[in-house]
BAVEX-556663 format. One record per residue (C-alpha): residue number from 1; residue in one letter; x, y, z. Coordinates in nm, 2 decimals. Example, Ala and Ser with C-alpha at 12.3 -4.5 7.8 and 13.67 -1.06 7.14 Angstrom:
% BAVEX-556663
1	A	1.23	-0.45	0.78 .
2	S	1.37	-0.11	0.71 .
This chain:
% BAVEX-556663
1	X	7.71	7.94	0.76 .
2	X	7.62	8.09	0.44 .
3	X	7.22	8.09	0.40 .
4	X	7.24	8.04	0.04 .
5	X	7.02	7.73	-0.11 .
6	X	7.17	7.42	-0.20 .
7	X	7.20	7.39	-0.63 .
8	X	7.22	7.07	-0.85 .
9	X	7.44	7.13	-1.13 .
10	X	7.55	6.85	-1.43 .
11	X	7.81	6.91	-1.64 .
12	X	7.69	6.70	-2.02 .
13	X	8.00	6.61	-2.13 .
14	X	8.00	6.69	-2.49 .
15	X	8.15	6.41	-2.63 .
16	X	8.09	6.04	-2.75 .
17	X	7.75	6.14	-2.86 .
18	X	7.53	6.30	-3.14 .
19	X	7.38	6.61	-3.08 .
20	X	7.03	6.43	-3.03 .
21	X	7.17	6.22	-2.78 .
22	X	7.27	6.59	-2.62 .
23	X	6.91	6.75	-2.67 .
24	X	6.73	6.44	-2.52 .
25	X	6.95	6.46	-2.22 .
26	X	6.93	6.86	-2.18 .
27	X	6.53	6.78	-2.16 .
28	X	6.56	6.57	-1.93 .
29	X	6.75	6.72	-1.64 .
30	X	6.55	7.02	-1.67 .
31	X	6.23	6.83	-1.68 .
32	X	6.41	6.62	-1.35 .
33	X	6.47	6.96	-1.17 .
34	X	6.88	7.00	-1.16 .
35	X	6.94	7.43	-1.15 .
36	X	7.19	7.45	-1.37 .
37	X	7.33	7.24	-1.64 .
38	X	7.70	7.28	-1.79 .
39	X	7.88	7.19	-2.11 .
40	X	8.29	7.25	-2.16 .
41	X	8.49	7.40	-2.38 .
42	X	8.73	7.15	-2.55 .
43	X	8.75	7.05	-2.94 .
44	X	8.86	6.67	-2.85 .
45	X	8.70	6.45	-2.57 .
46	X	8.91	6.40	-2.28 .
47	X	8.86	6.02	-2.21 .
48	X	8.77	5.74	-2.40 .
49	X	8.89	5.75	-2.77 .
50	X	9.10	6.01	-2.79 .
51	X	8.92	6.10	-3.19 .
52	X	8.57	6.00	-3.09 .
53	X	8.27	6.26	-3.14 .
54	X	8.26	6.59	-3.00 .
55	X	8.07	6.90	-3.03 .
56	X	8.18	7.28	-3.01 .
57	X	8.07	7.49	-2.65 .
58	X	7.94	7.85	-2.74 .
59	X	7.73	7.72	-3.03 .
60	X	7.59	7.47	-2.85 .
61	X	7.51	7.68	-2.54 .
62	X	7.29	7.93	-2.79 .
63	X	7.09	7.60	-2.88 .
64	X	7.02	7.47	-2.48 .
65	X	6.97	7.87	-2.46 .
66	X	6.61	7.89	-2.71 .
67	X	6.55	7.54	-2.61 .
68	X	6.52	7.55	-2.24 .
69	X	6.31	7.72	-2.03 .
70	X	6.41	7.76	-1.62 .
71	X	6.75	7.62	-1.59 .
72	X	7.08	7.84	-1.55 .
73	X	7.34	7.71	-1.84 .
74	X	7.68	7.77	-1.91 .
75	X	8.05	7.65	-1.96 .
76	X	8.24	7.44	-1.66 .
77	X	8.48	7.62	-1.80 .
78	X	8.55	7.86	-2.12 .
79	X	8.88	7.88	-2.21 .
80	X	9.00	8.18	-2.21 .
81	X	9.26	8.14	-2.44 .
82	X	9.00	8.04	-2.74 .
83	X	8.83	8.40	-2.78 .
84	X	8.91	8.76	-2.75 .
85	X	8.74	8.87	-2.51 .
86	X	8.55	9.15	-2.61 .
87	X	8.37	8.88	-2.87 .
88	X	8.34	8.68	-2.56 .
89	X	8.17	8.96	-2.39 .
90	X	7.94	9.04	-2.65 .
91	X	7.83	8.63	-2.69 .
92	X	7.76	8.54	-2.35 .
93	X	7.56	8.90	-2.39 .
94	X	7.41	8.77	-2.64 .
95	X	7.33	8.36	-2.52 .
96	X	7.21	8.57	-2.22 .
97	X	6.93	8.71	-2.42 .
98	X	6.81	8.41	-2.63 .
99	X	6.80	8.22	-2.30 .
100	X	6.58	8.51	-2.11 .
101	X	6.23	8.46	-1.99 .
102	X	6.06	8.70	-1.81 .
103	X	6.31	8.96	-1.92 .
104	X	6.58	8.78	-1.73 .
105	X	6.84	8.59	-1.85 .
106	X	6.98	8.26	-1.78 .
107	X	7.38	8.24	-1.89 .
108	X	7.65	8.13	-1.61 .
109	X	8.02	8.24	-1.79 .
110	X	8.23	7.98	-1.64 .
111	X	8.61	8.07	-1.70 .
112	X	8.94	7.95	-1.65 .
113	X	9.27	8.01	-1.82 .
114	X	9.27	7.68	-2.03 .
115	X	9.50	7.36	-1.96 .
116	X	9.39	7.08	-2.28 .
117	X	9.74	7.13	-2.48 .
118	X	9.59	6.90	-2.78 .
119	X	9.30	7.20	-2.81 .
120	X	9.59	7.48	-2.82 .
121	X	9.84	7.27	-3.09 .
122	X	9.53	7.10	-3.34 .
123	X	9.36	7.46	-3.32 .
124	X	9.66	7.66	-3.37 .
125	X	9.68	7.81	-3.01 .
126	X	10.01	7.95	-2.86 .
127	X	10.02	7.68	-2.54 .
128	X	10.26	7.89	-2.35 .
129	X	10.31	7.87	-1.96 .
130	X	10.05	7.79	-1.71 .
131	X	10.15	8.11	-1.54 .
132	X	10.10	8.33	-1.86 .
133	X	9.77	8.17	-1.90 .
134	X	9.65	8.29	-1.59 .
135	X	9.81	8.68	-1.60 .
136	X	9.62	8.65	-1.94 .
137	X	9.26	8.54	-1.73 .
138	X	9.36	8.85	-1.52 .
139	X	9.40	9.04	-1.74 .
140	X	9.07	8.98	-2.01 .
141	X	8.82	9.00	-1.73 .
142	X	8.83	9.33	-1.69 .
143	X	8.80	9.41	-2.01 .
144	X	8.49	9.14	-2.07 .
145	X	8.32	9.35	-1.76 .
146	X	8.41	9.65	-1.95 .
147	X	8.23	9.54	-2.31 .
148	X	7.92	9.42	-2.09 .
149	X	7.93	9.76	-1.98 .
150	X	7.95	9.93	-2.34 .
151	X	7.71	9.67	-2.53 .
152	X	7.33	9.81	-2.67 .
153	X	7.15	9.64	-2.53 .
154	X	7.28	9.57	-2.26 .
155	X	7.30	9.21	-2.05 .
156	X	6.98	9.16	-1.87 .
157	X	7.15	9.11	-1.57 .
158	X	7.48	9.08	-1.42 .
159	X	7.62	8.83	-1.60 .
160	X	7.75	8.56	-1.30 .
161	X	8.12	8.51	-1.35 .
162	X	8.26	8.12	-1.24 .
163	X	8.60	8.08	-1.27 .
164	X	8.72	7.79	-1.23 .
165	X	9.09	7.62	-1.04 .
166	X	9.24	7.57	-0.74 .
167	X	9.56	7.81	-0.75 .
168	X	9.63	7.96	-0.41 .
169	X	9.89	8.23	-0.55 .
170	X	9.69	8.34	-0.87 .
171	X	9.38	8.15	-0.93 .
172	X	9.20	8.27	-0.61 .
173	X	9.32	8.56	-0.57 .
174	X	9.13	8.61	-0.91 .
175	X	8.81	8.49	-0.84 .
176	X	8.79	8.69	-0.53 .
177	X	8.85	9.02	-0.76 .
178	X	8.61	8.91	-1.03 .
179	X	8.43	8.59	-0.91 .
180	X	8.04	8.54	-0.84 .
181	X	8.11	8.17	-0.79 .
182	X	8.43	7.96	-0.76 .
183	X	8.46	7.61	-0.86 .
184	X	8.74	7.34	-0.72 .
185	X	8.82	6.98	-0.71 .
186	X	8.89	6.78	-0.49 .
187	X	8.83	6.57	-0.15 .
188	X	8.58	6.79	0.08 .
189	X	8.95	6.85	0.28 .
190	X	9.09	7.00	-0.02 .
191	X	8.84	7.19	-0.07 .
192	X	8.74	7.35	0.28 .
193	X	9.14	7.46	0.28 .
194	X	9.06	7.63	-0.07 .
195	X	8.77	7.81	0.06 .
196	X	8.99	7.90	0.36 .
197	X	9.22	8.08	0.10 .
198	X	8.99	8.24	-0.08 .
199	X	8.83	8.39	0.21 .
200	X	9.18	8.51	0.29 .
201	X	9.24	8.68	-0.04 .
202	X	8.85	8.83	0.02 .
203	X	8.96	8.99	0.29 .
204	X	9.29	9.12	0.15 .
205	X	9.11	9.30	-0.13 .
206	X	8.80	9.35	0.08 .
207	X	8.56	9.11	-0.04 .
208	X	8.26	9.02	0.14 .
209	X	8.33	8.61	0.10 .
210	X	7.97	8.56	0.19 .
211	X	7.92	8.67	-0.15 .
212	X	8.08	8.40	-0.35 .
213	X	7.92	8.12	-0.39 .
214	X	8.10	7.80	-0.38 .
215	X	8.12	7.54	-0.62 .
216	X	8.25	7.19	-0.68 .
217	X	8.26	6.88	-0.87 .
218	X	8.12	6.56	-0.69 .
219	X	8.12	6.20	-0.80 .
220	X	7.86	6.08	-0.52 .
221	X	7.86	5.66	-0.50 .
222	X	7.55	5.50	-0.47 .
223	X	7.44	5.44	-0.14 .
224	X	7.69	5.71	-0.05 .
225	X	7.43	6.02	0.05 .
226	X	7.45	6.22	0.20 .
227	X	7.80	6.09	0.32 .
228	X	7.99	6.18	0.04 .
229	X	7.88	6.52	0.00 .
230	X	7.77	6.63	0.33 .
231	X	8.13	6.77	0.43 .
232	X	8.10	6.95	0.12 .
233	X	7.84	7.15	0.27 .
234	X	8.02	7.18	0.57 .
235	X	8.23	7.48	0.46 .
236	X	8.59	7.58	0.58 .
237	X	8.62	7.60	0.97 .
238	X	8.84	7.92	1.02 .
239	X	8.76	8.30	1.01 .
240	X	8.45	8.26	0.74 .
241	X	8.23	7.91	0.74 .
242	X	8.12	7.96	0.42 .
243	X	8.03	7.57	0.23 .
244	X	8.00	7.44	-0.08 .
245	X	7.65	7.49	-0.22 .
246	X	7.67	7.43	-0.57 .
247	X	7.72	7.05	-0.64 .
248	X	7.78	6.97	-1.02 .
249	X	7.82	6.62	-1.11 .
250	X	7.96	6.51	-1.48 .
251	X	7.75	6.31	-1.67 .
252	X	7.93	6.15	-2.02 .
253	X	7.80	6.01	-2.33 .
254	X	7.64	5.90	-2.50 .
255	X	7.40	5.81	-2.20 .
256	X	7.47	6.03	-2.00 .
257	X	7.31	5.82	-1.71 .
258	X	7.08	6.08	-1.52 .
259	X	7.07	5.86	-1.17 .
260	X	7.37	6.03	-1.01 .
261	X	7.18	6.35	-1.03 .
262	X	6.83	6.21	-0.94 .
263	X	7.03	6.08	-0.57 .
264	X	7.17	6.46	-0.57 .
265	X	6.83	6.61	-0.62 .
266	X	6.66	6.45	-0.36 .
267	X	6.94	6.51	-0.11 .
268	X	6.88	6.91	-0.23 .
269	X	6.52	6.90	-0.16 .
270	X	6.59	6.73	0.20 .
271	X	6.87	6.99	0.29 .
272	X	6.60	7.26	0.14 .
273	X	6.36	7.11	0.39 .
């Protein structure tokens, strides 16, 4: 079993609410304790009305970046498709800086290779295939490692990479070339036989898995902990036991209702003991 602690991640959904609905709530799950809070990178929300309010990712990243203090931040996930990626490179360099204290930074860059066709068609984005979307992820993150690399000054530390999806061809295979943490979907079944993959493609390019942390998106009912999360922990049963240990849960506006994530936090501080 992987000794890594048990994190608390929520994902503000960026849409159906002002900006000062966003700030109030980014306050607030830092002042509540979650370790990492996470926008996404759309132009139009994804449920509700389909025109309602939404707000831009990278910008407002900078922002929870000067205006926070402890917690990790970042994208659940960039879209790969939006930036080149040597300008990506050099802005998570540089959100990774505003959000330092004590000389270290704070910036998660959560990838994936982009799926939202409204986002691709409205902003003038070639859609393509789902399979050249992904050679293209495999092909930019080298070259994003590359400009980290090459930038003055440099990050202040090793920028954690998320990517994000469930592919067992591509996807994976991926994240355990590039990966610090993986993110899936899905029932904790689904996701243990992920994890079982992904341990299999570690091996295959010679990846310690231990060293990817695994992530996923939970929708605990109340009542429900730890039932509904603790197979999540549980990890794949197979050559690796390595379990889920970062537990992001999606919060919407423009509420964004922070009692899901107060049940999550004090299941965290019992598994922390």
């Amino acid at each position: 079993m992987s000794d890594r602690p048990v994190r608390i991640g929520a994902q503000l959904q960026p849409q159906h609410a002002s900006y000062a609905d966003i700030r109030r709530a980014v306050a607030g799950l830092e002042e509540l304790g979650v370790d990492v809070i996470f926008n996404w990178d759309h132009f139009f929300p994804l449920y509700g009305e389909p025109d309602g309010a939404h707000f831009e990712c990278w910008t407002m990243l900078a922002a929870w970046a000067d205006a926070t203090e402890r917690v990790e931040i970042g994208a659940l996930v960039t879209c790969n498709s939006y930036r080149n990626p040597q300008l990506l490179a050099d802005m998570a360099r540089t959100v990774d800086h505003v959000s330092a204290r004590d000389g270290e930074g704070r910036l998660i860059l959560g990838i994936g290779s982009g799926w939202f066709e409204r986002d691709y068609d409205e902003y003038g984005y070639e859609f393509g295939t789902a399979g050249g979307r992904l050679n293209a992820l495999d092909r930019d993150l080298p070259l994003v490692e590359e400009r980290w690399a090459r930038l003055n000054p440099a990050p202040t530390r090793k920028i954690p990479v998320l990517v994000g999806g469930g592919g067992e061809r591509k996807t994976l295979r991926i994240v355990a070339q590039h990966a610090d943490i993986w993110h899936g979907f899905g029932e904790p079944e689904t996701v243990a036989h992920k994890h079982a993959v992904l341990d299999d493609w570690c091996e295959k390019v010679g990846r310690d898995p231990a060293e990817i942390e695994r992530s996923a998106g939970v929708s605990p009912k109340p009542g429900r902990l730890p039932e509904d999360v603790d197979d999540y922990a549980a990890g794949a049963q197979g050559l690796y036991d390595v379990g889920t240990r970062l537990f992001t849960v999606g919060l919407n506006g423009p509420d964004y209702d922070p009692g899901p994530v107060r049940d999550l936090l004090a299941w965290r501080d019992a598994m922390r003991g």
